[in-house]
C-alpha positions in Angstrom: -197.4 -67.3 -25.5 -200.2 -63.9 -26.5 -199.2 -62.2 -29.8 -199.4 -58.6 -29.7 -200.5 -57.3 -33.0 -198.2 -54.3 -34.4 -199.6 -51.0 -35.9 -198.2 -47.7 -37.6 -199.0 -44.6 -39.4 -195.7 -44.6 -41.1 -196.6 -47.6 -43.0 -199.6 -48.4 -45.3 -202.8 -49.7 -43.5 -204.0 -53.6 -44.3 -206.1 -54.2 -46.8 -207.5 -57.0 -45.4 -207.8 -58.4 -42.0 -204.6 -58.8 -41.0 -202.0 -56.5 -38.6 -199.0 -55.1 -39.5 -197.2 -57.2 -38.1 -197.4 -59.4 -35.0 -195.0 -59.7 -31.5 -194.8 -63.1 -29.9 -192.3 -63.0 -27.0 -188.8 -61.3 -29.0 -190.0 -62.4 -32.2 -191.7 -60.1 -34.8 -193.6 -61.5 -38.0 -194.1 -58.5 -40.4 -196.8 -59.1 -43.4 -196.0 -58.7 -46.8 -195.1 -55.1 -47.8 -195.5 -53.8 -50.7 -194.9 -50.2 -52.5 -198.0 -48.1 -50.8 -197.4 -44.7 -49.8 -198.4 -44.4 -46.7 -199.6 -41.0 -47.1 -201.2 -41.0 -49.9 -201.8 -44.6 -50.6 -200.9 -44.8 -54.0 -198.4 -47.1 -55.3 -195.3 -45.8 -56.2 -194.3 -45.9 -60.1 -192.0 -48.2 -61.8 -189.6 -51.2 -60.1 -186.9 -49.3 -58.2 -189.7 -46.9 -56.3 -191.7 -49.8 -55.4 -188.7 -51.6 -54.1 -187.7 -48.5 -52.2 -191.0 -48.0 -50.7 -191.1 -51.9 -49.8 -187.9 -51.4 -47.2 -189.1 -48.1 -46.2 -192.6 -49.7 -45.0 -190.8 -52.5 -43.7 -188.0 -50.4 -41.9 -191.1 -48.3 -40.5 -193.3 -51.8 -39.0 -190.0 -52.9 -37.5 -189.5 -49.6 -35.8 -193.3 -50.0 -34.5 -192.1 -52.7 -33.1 -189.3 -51.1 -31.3 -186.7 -53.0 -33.9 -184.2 -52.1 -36.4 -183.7 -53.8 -40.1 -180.2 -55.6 -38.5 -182.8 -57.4 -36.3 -184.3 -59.1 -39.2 -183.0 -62.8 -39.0 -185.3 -64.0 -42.6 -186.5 -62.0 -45.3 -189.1 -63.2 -47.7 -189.1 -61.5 -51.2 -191.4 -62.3 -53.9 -191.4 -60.5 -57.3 -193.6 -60.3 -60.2 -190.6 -61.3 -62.4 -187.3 -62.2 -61.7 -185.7 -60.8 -64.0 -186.0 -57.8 -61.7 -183.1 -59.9 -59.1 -180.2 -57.9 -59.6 -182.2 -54.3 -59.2 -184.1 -56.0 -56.1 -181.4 -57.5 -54.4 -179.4 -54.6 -54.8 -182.1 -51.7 -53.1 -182.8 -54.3 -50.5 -178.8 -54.9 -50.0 -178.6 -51.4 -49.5 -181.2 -51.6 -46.3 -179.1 -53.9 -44.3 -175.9 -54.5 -42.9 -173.7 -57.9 -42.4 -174.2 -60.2 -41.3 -177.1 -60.5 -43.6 -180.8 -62.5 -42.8 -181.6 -65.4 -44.6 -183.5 -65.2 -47.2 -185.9 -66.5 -50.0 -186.5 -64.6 -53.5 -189.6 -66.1 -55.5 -191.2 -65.4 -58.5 -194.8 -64.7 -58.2 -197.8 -64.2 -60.5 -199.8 -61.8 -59.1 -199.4 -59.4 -55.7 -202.5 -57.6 -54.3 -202.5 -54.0 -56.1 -200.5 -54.7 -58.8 -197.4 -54.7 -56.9 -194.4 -55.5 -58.3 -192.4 -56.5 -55.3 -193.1 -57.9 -51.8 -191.5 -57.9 -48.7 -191.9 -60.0 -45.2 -189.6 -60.5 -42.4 -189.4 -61.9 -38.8 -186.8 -60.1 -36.9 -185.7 -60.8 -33.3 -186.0 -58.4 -30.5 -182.5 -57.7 -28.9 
């Protein structure tokens, strides 16, 4: 099966050599997002903006890939202290709809940029 590598605008460019995201047959593998404007590519301020900014560039890669955040079927979240849970879980609730993706939430010690909170999903083409 090819993979087709996935590429937007509306989302921050990689900063390193990897795409986007990647299509193989009706499954898309985003890479980690993290709280880049994608116009300006500076990193939003503070917890809550990055988190924001995570689901917006993730919402924008899906949508690259002709998909929607309810097509996400796993989500991968890693944070820079969890502590920051409850505020991360609930911006990232607010992006989806039940049923839910499975998920993992992992505390990490470092994220490229300083980033506070990171963001991968594979989501399923309808």
């Amino acid at each position: 099966m090819s993979k087709q590598p996935i590429q937007t605008t509306e989302a921050p460019s990689a900063i390193g050599p990897y795409s986007q995201a990647v299509r193989t047959g009706d499954v898309i593998y985003t890479s980690g997002q993290i709280g880049l404007d994608p116009a300006s590519g500076e990193m939003a301020e503070g917890l809550e903006k990055q988190a924001h900014q995570v689901m917006k560039n993730v919402k924008a890669v899906l949508a690259a890939a002709d998909c929607e955040m309810n097509d996400v079927v796993k989500a991968m979240i890693f944070m820079q202290n969890m502590d920051d849970f409850v505020t991360v879980n609930e911006i990232y609730a607010s992006y989806f709809e039940e049923p839910y993706p499975a998920r993992s939430a992992v505390e990490v010690s470092r994220m490229p940029k300083g980033a506070l909170v990171e963001v991968e999903v594979i989501a399923k083409k309808k």
